[in-house]
C-alpha positions as a Markdown table, in Angstrom:
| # | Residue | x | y | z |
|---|---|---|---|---|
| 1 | Unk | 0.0 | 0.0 | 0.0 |
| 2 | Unk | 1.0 | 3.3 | -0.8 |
| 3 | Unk | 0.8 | 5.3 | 2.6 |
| 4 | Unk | 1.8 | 8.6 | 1.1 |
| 5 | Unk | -1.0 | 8.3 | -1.8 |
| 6 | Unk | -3.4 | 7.2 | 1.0 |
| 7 | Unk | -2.5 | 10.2 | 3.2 |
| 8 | Unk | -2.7 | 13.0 | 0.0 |
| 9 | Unk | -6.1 | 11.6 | -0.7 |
| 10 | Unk | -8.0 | 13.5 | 1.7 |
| 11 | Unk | -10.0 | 10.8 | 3.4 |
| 12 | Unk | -8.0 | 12.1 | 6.6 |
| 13 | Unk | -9.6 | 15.2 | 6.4 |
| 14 | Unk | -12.8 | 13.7 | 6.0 |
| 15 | Unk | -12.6 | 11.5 | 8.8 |
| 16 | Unk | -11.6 | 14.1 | 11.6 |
| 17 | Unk | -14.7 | 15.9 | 10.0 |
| 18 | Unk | -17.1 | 13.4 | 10.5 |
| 19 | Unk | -17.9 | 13.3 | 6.9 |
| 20 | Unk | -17.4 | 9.9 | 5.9 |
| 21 | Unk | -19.2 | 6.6 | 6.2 |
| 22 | Unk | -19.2 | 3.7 | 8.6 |
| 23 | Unk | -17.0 | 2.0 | 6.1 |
| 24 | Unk | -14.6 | 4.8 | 5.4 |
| 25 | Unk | -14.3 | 4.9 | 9.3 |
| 26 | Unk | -13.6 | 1.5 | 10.1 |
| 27 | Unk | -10.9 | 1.3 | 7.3 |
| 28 | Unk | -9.1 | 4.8 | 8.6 |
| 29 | Unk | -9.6 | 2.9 | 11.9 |
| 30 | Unk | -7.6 | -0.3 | 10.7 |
| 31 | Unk | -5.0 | 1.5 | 8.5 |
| 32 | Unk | -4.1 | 4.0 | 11.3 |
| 33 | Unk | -3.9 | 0.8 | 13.8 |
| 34 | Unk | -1.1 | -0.3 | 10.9 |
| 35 | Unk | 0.9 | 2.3 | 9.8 |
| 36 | Unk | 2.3 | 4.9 | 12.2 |
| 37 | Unk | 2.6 | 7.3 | 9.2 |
| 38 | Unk | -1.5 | 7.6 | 8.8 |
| 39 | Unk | -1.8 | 7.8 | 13.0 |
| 40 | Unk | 0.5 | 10.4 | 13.5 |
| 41 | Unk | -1.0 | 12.6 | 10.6 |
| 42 | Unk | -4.4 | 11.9 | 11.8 |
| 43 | Unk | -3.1 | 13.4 | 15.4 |
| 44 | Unk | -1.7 | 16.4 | 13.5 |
| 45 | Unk | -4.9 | 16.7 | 11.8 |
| 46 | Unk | -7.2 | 16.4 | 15.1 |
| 47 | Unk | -4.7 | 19.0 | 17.1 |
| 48 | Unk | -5.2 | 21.5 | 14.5 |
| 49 | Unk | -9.3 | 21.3 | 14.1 |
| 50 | Unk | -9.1 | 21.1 | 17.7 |
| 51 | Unk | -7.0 | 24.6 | 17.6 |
| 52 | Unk | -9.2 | 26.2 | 15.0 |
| 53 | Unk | -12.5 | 25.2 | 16.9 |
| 54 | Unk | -10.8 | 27.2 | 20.1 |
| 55 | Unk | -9.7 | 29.7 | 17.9 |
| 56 | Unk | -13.2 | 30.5 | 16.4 |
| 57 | Unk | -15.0 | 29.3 | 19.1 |
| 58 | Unk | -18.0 | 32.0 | 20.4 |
| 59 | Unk | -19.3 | 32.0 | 23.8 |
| 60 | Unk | -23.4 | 33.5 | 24.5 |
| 61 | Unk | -22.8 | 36.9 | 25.2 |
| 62 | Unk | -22.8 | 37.5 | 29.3 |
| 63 | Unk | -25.7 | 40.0 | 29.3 |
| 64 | Unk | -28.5 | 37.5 | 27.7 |
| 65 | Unk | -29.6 | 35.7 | 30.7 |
| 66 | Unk | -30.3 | 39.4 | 32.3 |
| 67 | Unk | -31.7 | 41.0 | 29.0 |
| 68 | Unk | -34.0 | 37.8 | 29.1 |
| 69 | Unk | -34.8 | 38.0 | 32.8 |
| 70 | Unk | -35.2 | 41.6 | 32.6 |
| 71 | Unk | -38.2 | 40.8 | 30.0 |
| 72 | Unk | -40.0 | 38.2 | 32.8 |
| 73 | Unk | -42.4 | 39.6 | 35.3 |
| 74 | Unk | -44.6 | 38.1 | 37.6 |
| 75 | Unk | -47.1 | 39.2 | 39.4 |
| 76 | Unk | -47.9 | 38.5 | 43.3 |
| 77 | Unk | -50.8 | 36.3 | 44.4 |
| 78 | Unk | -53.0 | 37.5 | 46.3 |
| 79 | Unk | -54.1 | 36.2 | 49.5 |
| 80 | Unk | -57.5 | 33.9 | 49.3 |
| 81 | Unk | -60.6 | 35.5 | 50.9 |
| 82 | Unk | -62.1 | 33.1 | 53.0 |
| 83 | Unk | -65.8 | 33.8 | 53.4 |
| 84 | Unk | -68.7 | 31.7 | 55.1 |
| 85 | Unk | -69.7 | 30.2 | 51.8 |
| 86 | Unk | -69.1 | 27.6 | 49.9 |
| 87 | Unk | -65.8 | 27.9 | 48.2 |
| 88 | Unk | -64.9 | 27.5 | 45.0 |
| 89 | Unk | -61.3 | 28.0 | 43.4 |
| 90 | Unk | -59.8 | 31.0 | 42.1 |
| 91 | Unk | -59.2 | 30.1 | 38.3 |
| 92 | Unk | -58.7 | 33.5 | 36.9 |
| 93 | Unk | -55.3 | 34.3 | 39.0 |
| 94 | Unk | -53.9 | 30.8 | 38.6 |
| 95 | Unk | -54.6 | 30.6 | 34.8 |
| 96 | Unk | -52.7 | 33.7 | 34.3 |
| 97 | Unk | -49.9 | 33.0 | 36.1 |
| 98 | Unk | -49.5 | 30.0 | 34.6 |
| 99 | Unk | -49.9 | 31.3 | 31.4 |
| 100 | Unk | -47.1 | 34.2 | 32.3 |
| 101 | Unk | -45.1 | 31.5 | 33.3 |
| 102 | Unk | -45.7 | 29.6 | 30.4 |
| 103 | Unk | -44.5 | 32.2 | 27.5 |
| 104 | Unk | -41.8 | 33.4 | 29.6 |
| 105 | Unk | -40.3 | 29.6 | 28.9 |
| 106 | Unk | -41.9 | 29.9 | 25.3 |
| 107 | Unk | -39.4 | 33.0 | 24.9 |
| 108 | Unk | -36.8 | 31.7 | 26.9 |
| 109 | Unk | -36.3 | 28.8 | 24.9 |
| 110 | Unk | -37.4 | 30.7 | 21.5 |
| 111 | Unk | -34.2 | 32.5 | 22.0 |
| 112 | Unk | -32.0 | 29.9 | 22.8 |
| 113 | Unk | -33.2 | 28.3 | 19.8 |
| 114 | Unk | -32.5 | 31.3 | 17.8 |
| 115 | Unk | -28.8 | 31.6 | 19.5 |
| 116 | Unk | -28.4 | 27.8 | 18.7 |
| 117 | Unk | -29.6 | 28.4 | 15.2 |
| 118 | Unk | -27.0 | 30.8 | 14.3 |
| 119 | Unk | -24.4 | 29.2 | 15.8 |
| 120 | Unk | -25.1 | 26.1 | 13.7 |
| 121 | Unk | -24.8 | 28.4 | 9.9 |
| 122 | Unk | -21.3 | 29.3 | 12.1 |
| 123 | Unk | -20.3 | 26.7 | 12.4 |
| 124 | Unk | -21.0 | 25.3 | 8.8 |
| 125 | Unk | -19.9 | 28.3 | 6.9 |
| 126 | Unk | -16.6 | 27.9 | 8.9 |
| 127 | Unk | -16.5 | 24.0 | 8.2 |
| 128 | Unk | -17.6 | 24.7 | 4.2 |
| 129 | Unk | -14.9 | 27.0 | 4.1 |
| 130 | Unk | -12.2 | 24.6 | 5.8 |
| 131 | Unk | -13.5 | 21.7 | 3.2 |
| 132 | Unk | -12.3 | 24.4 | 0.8 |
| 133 | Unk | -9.5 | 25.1 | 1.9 |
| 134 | Unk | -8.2 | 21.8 | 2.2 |
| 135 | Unk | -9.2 | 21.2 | -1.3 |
| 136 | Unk | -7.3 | 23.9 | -2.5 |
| 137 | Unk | -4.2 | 22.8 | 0.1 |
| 138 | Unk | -4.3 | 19.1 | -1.7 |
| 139 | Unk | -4.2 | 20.9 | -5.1 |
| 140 | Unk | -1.1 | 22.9 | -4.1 |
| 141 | Unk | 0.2 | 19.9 | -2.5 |
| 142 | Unk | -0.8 | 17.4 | -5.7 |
| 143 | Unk | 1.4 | 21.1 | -7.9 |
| 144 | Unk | 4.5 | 20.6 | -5.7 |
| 145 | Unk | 4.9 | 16.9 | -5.6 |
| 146 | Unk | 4.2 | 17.4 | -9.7 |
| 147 | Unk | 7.0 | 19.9 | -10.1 |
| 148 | Unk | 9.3 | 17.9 | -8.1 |
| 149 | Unk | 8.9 | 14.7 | -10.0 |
| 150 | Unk | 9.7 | 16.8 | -13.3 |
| 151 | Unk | 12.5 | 18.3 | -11.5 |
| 152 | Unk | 14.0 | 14.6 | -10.4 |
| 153 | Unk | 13.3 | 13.6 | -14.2 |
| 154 | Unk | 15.4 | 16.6 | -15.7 |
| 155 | Unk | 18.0 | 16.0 | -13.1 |
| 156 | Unk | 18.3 | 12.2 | -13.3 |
| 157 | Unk | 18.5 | 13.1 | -17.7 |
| 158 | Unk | 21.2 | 15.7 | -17.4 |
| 159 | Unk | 23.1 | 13.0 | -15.0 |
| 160 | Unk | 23.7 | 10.5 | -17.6 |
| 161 | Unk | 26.6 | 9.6 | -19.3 |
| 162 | Unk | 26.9 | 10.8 | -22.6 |
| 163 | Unk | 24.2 | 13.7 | -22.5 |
| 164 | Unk | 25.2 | 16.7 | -25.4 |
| 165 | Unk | 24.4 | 20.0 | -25.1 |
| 166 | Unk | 23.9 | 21.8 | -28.1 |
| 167 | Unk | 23.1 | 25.7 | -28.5 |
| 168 | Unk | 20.8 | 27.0 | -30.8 |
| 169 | Unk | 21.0 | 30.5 | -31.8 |
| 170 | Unk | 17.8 | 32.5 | -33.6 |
| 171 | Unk | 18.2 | 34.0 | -37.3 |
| 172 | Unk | 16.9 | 36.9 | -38.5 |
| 173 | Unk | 13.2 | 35.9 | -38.0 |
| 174 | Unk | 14.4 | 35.9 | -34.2 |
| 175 | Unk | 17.5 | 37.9 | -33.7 |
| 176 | Unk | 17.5 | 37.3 | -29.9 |
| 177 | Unk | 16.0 | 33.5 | -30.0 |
| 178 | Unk | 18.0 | 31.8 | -27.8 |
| 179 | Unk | 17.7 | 27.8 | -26.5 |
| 180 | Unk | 19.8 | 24.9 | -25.0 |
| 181 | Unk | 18.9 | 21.5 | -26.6 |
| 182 | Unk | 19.7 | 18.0 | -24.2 |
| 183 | Unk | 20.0 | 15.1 | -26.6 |
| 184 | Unk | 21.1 | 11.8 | -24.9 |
| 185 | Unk | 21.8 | 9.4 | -28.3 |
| 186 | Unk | 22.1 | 6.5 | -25.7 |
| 187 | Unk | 18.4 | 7.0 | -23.9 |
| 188 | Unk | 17.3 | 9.0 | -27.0 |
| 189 | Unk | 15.7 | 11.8 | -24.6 |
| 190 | Unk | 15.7 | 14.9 | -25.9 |
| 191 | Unk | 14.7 | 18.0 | -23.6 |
| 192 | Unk | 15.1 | 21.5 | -24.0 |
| 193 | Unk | 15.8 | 24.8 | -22.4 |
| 194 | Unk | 14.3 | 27.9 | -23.5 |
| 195 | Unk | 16.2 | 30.9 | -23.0 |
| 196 | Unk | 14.6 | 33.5 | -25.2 |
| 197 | Unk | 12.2 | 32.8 | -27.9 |
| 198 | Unk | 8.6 | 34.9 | -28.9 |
| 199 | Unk | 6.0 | 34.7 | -27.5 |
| 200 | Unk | 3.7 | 32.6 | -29.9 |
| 201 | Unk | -0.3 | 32.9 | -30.2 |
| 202 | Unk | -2.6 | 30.0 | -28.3 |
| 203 | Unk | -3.1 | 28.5 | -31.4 |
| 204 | Unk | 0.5 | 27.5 | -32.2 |
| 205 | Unk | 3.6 | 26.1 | -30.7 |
| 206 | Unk | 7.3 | 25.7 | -31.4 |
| 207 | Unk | 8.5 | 22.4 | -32.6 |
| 208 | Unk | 12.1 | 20.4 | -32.5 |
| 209 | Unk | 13.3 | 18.7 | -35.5 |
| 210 | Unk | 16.3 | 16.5 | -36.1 |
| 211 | Unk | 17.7 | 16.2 | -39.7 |
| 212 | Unk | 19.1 | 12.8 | -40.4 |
| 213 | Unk | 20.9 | 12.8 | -43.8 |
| 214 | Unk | 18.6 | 15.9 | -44.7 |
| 215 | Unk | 15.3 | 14.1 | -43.7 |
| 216 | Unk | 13.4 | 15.9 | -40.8 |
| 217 | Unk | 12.5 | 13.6 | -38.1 |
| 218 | Unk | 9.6 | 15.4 | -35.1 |
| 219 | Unk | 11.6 | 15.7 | -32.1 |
| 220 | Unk | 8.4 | 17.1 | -30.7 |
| 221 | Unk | 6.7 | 20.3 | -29.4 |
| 222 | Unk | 7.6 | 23.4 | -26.4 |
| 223 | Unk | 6.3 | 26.3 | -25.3 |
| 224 | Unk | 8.4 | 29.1 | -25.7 |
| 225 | Unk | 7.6 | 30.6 | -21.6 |
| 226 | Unk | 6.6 | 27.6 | -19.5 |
| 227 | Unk | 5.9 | 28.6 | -16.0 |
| 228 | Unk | 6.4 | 25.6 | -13.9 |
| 229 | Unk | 9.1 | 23.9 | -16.5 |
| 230 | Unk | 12.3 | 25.2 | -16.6 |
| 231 | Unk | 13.7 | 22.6 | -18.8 |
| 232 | Unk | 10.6 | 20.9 | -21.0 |
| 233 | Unk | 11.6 | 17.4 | -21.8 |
| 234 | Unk | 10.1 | 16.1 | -25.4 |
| 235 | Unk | 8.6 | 13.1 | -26.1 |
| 236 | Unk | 9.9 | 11.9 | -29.1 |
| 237 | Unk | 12.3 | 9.5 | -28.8 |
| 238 | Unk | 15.9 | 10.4 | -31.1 |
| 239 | Unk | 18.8 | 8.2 | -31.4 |
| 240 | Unk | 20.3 | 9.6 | -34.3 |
| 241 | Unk | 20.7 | 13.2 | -35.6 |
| 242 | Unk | 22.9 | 15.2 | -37.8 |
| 243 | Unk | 21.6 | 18.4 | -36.6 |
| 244 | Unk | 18.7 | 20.0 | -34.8 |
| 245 | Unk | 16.1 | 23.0 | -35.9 |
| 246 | Unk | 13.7 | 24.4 | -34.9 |
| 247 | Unk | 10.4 | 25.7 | -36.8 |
| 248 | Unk | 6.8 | 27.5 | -35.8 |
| 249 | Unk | 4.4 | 25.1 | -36.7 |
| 250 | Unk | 0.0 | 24.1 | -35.3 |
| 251 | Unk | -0.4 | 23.3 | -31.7 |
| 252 | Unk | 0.2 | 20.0 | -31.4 |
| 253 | Unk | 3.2 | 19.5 | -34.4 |
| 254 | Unk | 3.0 | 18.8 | -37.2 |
| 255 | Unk | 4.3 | 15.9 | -39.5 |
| 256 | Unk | 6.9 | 17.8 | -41.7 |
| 257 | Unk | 8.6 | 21.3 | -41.3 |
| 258 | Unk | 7.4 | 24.7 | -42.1 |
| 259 | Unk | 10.3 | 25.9 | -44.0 |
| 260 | Unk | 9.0 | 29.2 | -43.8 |
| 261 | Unk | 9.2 | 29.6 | -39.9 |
| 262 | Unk | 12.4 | 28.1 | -39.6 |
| 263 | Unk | 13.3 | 30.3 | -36.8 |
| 264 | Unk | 17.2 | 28.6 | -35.6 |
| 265 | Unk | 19.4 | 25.4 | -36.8 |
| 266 | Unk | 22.6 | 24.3 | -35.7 |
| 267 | Unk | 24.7 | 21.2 | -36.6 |
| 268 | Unk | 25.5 | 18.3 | -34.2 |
| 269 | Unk | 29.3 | 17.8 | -34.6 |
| 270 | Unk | 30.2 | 21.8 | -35.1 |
């Protein structure tokens, strides 16, 4: 099992939540009983809802019992006449007392409710917006561990053994272009570096070609300003190459050259 794909998947989250099923729960429940990895981040994840609930917590303010007591009255009962007749009870007294008594509880309780009401939307506005954050924190999370698997890939290609590096300067269609190329004819990876190049509409894309005995094989396609890829390794697998161009062709390549955009060449053995 892989503990650190089980832990970025969220179900942690969930579970300190309450939001997952009996079935969800009793497999957290096993798993955590397993591996100390998933118990220890479930403790980190309890300590810090546990911090947040302290943090946001709101206590009834300390004037509603007397605002709510200030609103109850009641009103003395008077002493029973007693006459030399037969006597019957007072009803009209009693009733009413009782039925003072009554709505003060009514209102009492009305405004608990009320207080106990809007504490609930708190509280679920704050946990909707901690679901979302913790969404977003996964995506973030799910970014890094992307970029530092491409980063391991580029680094583990330019530590091979017999890795060239080739420089490929713009012509006069792009006086300042500018690009590293990483050919490995061993691995046949090819990846690139772009150092200055135009900027190119949505629609297009800038492509690699080698040039085998004058034929022009796709070494594939790169952006010219990649934000999260400093060096864009290409797809297209090249084990042999005279030299190395590049042209402006279609998003997504295209399956011979535009001689017309041919924007920088340079040989392999210069």
């Amino acid at each position: 099992m892989n503990v650190t794909e089980y832990i970025a998947s969220g179900i942690l989250e969930s579970y300190v939540m309450g939001a997952v099923s009996d079935q969800e729960r009793r497999e957290v429940d096993c798993l955590s009983a397993i591996y100390p990895e998933i118990r220890q981040e479930m403790d980190q994840l309890s300590l810090a809802m546990e911090n947040y609930a302290l943090l946001h917590s709101v206590e009834p303010p300390a004037d509603l019992k007397q605002k709510i007591m200030a609103q109850v009255t009641f009103e003395k009962r008077s002493e029973p006449i007693i006459r030399p007749m037969p006597v019957e009870r007072p009803s009209g007294p009693t009733y009413r007392v009782t039925w003072i008594v009554a709505a003060s509880v009514g209102l009492l309780m009305l405004i608990f409710s009320f207080f106990l009401l809007s504490q609930l939307r708190s509280n679920q506005e704050t946990l909707t917006a901690l679901r979302t954050s913790n969404s977003s924190l996964q995506t973030e999370i799910r970014q890094l561990r992307d970029r530092q698997t491409q980063s391991d890939q580029t680094l583990a290609l330019l530590r091979q053994p017999g890795l060239r590096t080739l420089e490929l300067r713009g012509n006069d269609k792009a006086p300042k272009g500018d690009l590293i190329v990483f050919w490995n004819p061993r691995t046949r990876q090819v990846a690139v570096e772009v150092r200055s190049l135009p900027a190119l509409p949505p629609d297009q894309q800038y492509q690699l070609w080698s040039l085998v005995d004058g034929k022009p094989i796709d070494a594939g396609v790169f952006d010219a300003n990649s934000a999260d890829k400093i060096v864009q390794q290409l797809r297209r697998p090249i084990g042999q190459a005279d030299a190395f161009a590049v042209t402006v062709e279609k998003r997504g390549g295209s399956p011979t050259p535009t001689l017309s955009t041919l924007l920088a060449m340079t040989p392999v053995n210069a």
